[in-house]
C-alpha positions in Angstrom: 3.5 25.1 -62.7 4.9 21.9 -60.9 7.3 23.8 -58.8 4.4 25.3 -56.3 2.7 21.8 -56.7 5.6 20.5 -54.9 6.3 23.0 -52.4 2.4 22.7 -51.3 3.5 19.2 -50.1 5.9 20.0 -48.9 4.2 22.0 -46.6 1.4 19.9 -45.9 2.9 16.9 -45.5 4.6 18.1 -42.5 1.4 20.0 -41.0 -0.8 16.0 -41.6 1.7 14.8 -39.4 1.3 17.4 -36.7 -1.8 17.6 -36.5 -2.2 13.4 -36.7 0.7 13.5 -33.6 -1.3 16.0 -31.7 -4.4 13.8 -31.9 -3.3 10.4 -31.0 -0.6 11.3 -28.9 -1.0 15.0 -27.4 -4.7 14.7 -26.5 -4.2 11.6 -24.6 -1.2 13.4 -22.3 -3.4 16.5 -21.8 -6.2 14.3 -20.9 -3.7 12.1 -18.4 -1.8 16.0 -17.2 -5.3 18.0 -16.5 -6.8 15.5 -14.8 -4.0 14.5 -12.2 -4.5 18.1 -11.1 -8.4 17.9 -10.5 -10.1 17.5 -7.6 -11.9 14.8 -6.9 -15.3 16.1 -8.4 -14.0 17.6 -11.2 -12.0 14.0 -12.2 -15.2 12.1 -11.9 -15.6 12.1 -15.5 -12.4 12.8 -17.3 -11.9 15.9 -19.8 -9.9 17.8 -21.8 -10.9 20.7 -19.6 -8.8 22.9 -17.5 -9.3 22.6 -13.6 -11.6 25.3 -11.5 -9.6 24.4 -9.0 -5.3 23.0 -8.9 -4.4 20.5 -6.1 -1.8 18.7 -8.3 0.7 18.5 -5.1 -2.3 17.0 -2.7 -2.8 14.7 -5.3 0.7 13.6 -5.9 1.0 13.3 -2.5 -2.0 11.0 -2.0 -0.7 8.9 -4.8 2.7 8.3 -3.5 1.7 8.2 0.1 -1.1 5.3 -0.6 -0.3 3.8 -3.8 2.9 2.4 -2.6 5.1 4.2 -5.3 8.8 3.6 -3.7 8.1 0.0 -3.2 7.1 -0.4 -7.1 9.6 1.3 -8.1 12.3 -0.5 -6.4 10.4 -3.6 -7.2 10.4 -2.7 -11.5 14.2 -1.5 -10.8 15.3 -5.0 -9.7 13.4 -6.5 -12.0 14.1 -4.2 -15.3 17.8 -3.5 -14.7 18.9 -7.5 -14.4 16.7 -7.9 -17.8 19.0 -4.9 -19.1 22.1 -6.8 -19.1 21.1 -9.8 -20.0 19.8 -9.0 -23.2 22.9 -6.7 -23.7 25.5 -9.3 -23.1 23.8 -12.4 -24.3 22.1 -10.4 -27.6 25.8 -8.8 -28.2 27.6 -12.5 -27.9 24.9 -13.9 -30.1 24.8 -10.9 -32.4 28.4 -11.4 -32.9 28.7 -15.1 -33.8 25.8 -14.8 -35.8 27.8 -11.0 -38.4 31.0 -13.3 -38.5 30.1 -16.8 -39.2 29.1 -17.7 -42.2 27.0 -21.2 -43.5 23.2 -22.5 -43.6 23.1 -23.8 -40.2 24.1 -20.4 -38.7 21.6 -18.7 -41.1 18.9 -21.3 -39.9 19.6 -19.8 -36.1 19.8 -17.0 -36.6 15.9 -16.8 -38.1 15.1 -19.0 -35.5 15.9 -16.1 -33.4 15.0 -13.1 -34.4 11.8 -14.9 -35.2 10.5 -13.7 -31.8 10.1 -10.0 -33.6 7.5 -11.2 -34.9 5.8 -14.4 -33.2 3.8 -13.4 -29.9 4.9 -15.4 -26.8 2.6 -17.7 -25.2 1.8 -16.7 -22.3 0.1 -19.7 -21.2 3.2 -22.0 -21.8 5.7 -19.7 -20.1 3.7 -19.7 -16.8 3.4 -23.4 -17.0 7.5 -23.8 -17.8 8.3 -21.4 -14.6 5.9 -23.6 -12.8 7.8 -26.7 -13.3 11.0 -24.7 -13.2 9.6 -23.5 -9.3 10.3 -19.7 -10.5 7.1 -19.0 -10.8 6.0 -15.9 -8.8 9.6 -14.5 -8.3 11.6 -12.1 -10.1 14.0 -14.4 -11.4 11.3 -15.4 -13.0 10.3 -12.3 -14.3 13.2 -11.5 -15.8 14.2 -14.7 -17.4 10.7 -14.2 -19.7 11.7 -9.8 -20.3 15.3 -11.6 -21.1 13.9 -14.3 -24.1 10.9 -11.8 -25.3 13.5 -8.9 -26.0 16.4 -10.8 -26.9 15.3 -10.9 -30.2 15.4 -7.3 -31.2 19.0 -6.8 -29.4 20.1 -9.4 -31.6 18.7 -8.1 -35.0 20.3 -4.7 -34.5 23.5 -5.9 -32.8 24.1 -8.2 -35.7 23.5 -5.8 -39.0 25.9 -3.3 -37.0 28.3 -5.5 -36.6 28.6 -6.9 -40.3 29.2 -3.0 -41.4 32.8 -3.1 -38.6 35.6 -4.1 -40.5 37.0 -7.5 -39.7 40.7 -6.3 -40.0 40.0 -5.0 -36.4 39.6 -8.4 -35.2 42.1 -9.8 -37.1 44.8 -7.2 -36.0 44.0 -7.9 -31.8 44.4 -11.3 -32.9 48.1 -10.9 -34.5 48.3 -9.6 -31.3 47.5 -12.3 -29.2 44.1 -11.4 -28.0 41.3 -14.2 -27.4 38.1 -14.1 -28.3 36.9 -12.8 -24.5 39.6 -9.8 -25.2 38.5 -9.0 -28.6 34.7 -9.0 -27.6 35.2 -6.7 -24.7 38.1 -4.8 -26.1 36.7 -4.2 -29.8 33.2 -5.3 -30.1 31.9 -3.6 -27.8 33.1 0.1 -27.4 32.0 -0.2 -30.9 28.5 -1.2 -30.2 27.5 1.9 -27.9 24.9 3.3 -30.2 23.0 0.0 -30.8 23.5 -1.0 -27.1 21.8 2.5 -26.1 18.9 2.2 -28.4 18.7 -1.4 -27.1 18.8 -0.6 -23.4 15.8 2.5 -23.9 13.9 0.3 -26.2 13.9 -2.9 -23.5 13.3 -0.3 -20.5 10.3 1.4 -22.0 8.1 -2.1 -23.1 9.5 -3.6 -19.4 9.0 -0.6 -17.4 5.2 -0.3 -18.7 4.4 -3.5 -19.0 1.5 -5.4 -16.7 0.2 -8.1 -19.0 3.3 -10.7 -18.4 3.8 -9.2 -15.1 0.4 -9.9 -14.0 0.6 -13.4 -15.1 4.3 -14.2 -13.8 4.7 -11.9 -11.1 0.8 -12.0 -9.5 1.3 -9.3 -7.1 2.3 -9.5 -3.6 5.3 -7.1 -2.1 7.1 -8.5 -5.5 4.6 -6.0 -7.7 6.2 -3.7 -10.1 4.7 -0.4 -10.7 2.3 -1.1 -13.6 1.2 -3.7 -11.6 0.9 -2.1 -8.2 -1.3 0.5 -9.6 -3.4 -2.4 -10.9 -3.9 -3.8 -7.6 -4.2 -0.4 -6.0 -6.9 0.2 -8.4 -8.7 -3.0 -8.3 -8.6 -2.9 -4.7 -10.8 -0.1 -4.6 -8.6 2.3 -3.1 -8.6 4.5 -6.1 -12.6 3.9 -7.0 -13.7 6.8 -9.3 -10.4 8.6 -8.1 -9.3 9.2 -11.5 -7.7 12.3 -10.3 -4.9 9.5 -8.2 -4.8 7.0 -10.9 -3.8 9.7 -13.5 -1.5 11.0 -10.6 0.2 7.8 -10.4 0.3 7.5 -14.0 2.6 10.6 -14.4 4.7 9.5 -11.9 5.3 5.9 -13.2 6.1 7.4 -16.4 8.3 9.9 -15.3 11.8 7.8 -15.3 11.5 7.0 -19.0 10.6 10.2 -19.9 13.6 11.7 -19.0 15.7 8.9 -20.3 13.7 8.9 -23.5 14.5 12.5 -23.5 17.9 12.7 -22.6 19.2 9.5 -25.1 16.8 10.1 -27.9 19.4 11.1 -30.5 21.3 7.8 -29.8 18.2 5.6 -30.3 17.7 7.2 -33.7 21.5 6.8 -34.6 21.4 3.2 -33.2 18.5 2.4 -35.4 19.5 3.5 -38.3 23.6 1.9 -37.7 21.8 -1.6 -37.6 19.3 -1.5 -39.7 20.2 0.7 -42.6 24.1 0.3 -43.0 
């Protein structure tokens, strides 16, 4: 009698999830999909609905011809990318000290720094220390607050993957007469591609979408990534009631990550679970 018990859950449990992944996440892309291919009085009030009537490339058009697309996206490109590396390099140095030393004081950083997984940056502090630092406003400054909020999380994967490599690796290159530059780029990491790909999609798809800091550092101007330019667009009443455009531009913004979600979404599982579960 408990055998069909357990293949009923088996069953449902899968079908819950479904159905709870269609809801929160499907509807919401359907809603986003349909409605960048409305015209303008069908999109006045946004539904599920199918369109009477398609002008998805008009309206693709218009959003990319007004809404200032290119620029954005050359503007999140030099912005995101530089973020990128730092946190790669700098998390993978860190991440390294902190698998291979051993001692309080190295324990003490290194919850000191992953500790930004979990406390929420001020955001009133940071534009006041770019402010003083005169990088308020630029992309330097930008990235130098993408680099310390994400920094965290390279670190915390980097450093559980690297306590599971064996240390004879090290020790043999330094038999050898490798330094620690040589072993780090020779050793460490080739070995670190799985975490470092998970790392690199995880950072681009919270930078790429993000408006809140942007807004604050950033402010607009020709510097305006493209969360942010469709904020200004939108608030500038270009795209007043033009749901049809701002959904539009939505679907091209998210377009990039998409495809890299798509394309490298095996590797951010296997990064995942290489630092966190080995």
């Amino acid at each position: 009698m408990r055998a069909p018990r357990r293949s009923a859950r088996d069953l449902v449990r899968p079908l819950v999830v479904l159905v709870l992944a269609a809801v929160t996440i499907g509807v919401p892309l359907w809603l986003v999909a349909v409605t960048s291919a409305k015209p303008q009085a069908e999109a006045v009030k946004p539904n599920l609905a199918l369109p009477h009537h398609f002008q998805a490339a008009a309206n693709y058009r218009q959003a990319v011809d007004e809404g200032k697309i290119f620029q954005g996206f050359f503007n999140s490109l030099l912005v995101v990318v530089p973020s990128v590396v730092l946190i790669l390099v700098l998390g993978a140095g860190a991440a390294w000290v902190f698998a291979r030393r051993r001692g309080r004081l190295v324990g003490a950083m290194y919850a000191v720094t992953i500790s930004g997984l979990l406390l929420p940056p001020a955001v009133i502090t940071i534009v006041m220390e770019l402010r003083q630092l005169g990088l308020a406003g630029t992309r330097p400054g930008m990235i130098a607050v993408y680099t310390g909020m994400y920094l965290s999380t390279s670190i915390f994967f980097m450093t559980g993957f690297i306590r599971t490599l064996p240390e004879e690796l090290e020790e043999a290159a330094r038999v050898d007469g490798a330094g620690p530059l040589r072993i780090f780029a020779r050793i460490i990491l080739p070995l670190l591609r799985p975490v470092i790909a998970t790392a690199t999609i995880m950072v681009m798809l919270f930078a790429w979408s993000d408006i809140f800091y942007a807004f604050f550092v950033l402010g607009g101007g020709d510097q305006a990534t493209l969360p942010l330019n469709l904020y200004q667009v939108a608030s500038a009443q270009l795209y007043l009631n033009n749901w049809h455009l701002i959904f539009a531009y939505v679907v091209v913004m998210s377009l990039p990550m998409v495809a890299v979600f798509l394309v490298a979404q095996r590797r951010i599982v296997a990064g995942i679970t290489s630092g966190a579960v080995k």
